[in-house]
C-alpha positions as CSV (number, residue, x, y, z in Angstrom):
1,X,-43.1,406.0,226.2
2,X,-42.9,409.7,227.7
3,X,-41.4,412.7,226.3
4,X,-38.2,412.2,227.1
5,X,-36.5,412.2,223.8
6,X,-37.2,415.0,221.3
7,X,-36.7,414.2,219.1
8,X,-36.8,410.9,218.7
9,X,-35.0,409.4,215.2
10,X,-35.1,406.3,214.3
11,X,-34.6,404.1,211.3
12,X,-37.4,401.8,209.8
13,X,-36.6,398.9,212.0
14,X,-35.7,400.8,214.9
15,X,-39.4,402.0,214.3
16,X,-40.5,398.8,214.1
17,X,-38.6,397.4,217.1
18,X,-40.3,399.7,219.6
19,X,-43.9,399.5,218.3
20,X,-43.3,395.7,218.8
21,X,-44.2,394.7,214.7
22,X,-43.4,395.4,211.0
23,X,-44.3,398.8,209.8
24,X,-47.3,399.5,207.7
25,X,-45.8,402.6,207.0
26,X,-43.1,404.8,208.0
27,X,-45.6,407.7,208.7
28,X,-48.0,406.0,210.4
29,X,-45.5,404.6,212.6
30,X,-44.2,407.9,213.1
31,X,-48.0,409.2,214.1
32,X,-47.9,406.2,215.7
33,X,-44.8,406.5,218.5
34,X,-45.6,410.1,218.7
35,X,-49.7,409.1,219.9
36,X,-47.0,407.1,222.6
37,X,-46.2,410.3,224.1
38,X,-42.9,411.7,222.2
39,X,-43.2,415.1,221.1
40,X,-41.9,414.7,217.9
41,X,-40.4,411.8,215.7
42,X,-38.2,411.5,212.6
43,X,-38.1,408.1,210.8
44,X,-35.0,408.0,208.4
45,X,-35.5,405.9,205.6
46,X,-32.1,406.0,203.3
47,X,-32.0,407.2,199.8
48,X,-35.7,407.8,200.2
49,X,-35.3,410.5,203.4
50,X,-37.3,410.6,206.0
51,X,-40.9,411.0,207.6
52,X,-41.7,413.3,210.7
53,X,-44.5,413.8,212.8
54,X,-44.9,416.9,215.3
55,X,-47.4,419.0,217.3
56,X,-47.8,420.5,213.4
57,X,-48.5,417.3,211.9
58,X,-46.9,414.7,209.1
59,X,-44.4,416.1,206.7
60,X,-41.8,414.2,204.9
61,X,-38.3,415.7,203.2
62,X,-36.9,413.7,200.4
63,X,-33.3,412.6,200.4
64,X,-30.4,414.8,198.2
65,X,-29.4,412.6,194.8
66,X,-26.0,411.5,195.3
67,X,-24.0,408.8,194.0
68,X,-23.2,406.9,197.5
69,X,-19.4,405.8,198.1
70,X,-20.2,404.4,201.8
71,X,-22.9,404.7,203.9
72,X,-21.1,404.0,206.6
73,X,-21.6,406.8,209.4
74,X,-24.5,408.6,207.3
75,X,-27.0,407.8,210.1
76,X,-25.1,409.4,212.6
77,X,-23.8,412.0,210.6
78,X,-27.9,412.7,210.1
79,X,-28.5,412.5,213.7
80,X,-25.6,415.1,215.0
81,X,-26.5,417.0,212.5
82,X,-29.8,417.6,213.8
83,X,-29.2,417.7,217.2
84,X,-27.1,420.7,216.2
85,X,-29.6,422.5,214.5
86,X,-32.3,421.9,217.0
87,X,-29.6,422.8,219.9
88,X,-28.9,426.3,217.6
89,X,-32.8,427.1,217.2
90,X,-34.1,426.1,214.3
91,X,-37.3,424.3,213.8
92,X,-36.9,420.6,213.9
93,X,-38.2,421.2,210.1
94,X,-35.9,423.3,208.9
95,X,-33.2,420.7,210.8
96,X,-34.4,417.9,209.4
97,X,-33.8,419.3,205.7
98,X,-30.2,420.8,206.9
99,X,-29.4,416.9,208.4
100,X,-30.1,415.2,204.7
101,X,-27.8,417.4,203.1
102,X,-25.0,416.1,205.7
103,X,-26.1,412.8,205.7
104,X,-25.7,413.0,201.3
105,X,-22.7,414.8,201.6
106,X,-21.2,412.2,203.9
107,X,-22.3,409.1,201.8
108,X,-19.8,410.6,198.7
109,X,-16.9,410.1,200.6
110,X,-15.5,407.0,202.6
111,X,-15.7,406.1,206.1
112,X,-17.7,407.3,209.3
113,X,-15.9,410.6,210.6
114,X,-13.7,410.9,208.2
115,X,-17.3,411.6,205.8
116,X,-18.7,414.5,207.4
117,X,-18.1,417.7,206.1
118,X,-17.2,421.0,207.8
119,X,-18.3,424.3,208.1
120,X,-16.8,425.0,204.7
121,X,-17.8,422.0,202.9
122,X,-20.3,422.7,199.9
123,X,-23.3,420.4,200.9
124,X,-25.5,418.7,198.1
């Protein structure tokens, strides 16, 4: 698979998808596709956040509580998120927990773009 995406984030069935079968787990998939050769890999997984697995190991980060509107947009809004942390320097870590606030904040409000918050937007 190679290194060439770091991270790599994917959903659940995206996960699934490129190992090729169901998941027995979000983490072990995500030990899984990084023993493929990525450096490091997020697996979202909704309401219940996500899983990761770096040169550090496993960790997981639980998802805000929000009461969804539309989930439209909130796994892109998750993914430029923490691109933008990761591009800024911050540990992919500290990203990840920065990208489920976005992704909750943007699941309260309607629509894709129109979701996200700014700079001055109070995130969950």
């Amino acid at each position: 698979m190679g290194g060439g995406a770091d991270p790599l984030v994917v959903n659940e069935h995206e996960a699934a998808t490129l190992l090729g079968r169901a998941l027995d787990s979000p983490a072990a998939a995500a030990r899984e596709l990084r023993g493929l050769g990525v450096r490091s890999v997020v697996v979202t997984l909704g309401a219940a956040g996500l899983v990761g697995h770096d040169e550090h190991g496993a960790w997981s980060q639980p998802a805000r509580h929000v009461t969804p509107v539309d989930t439209t947009g909130a796994g892109d809004a998750f993914a430029g998120a923490l691109a933008a942390r990761v591009a800024a320097g911050h540990g992919l870590r500290e990203a990840s927990a920065h990208a489920t606030r976005v992704a909750a904040y943007s699941v309260t409000r309607l629509g894709a773009q129109p979701s996200y918050p700014g700079p001055a937007d109070p995130l969950p």
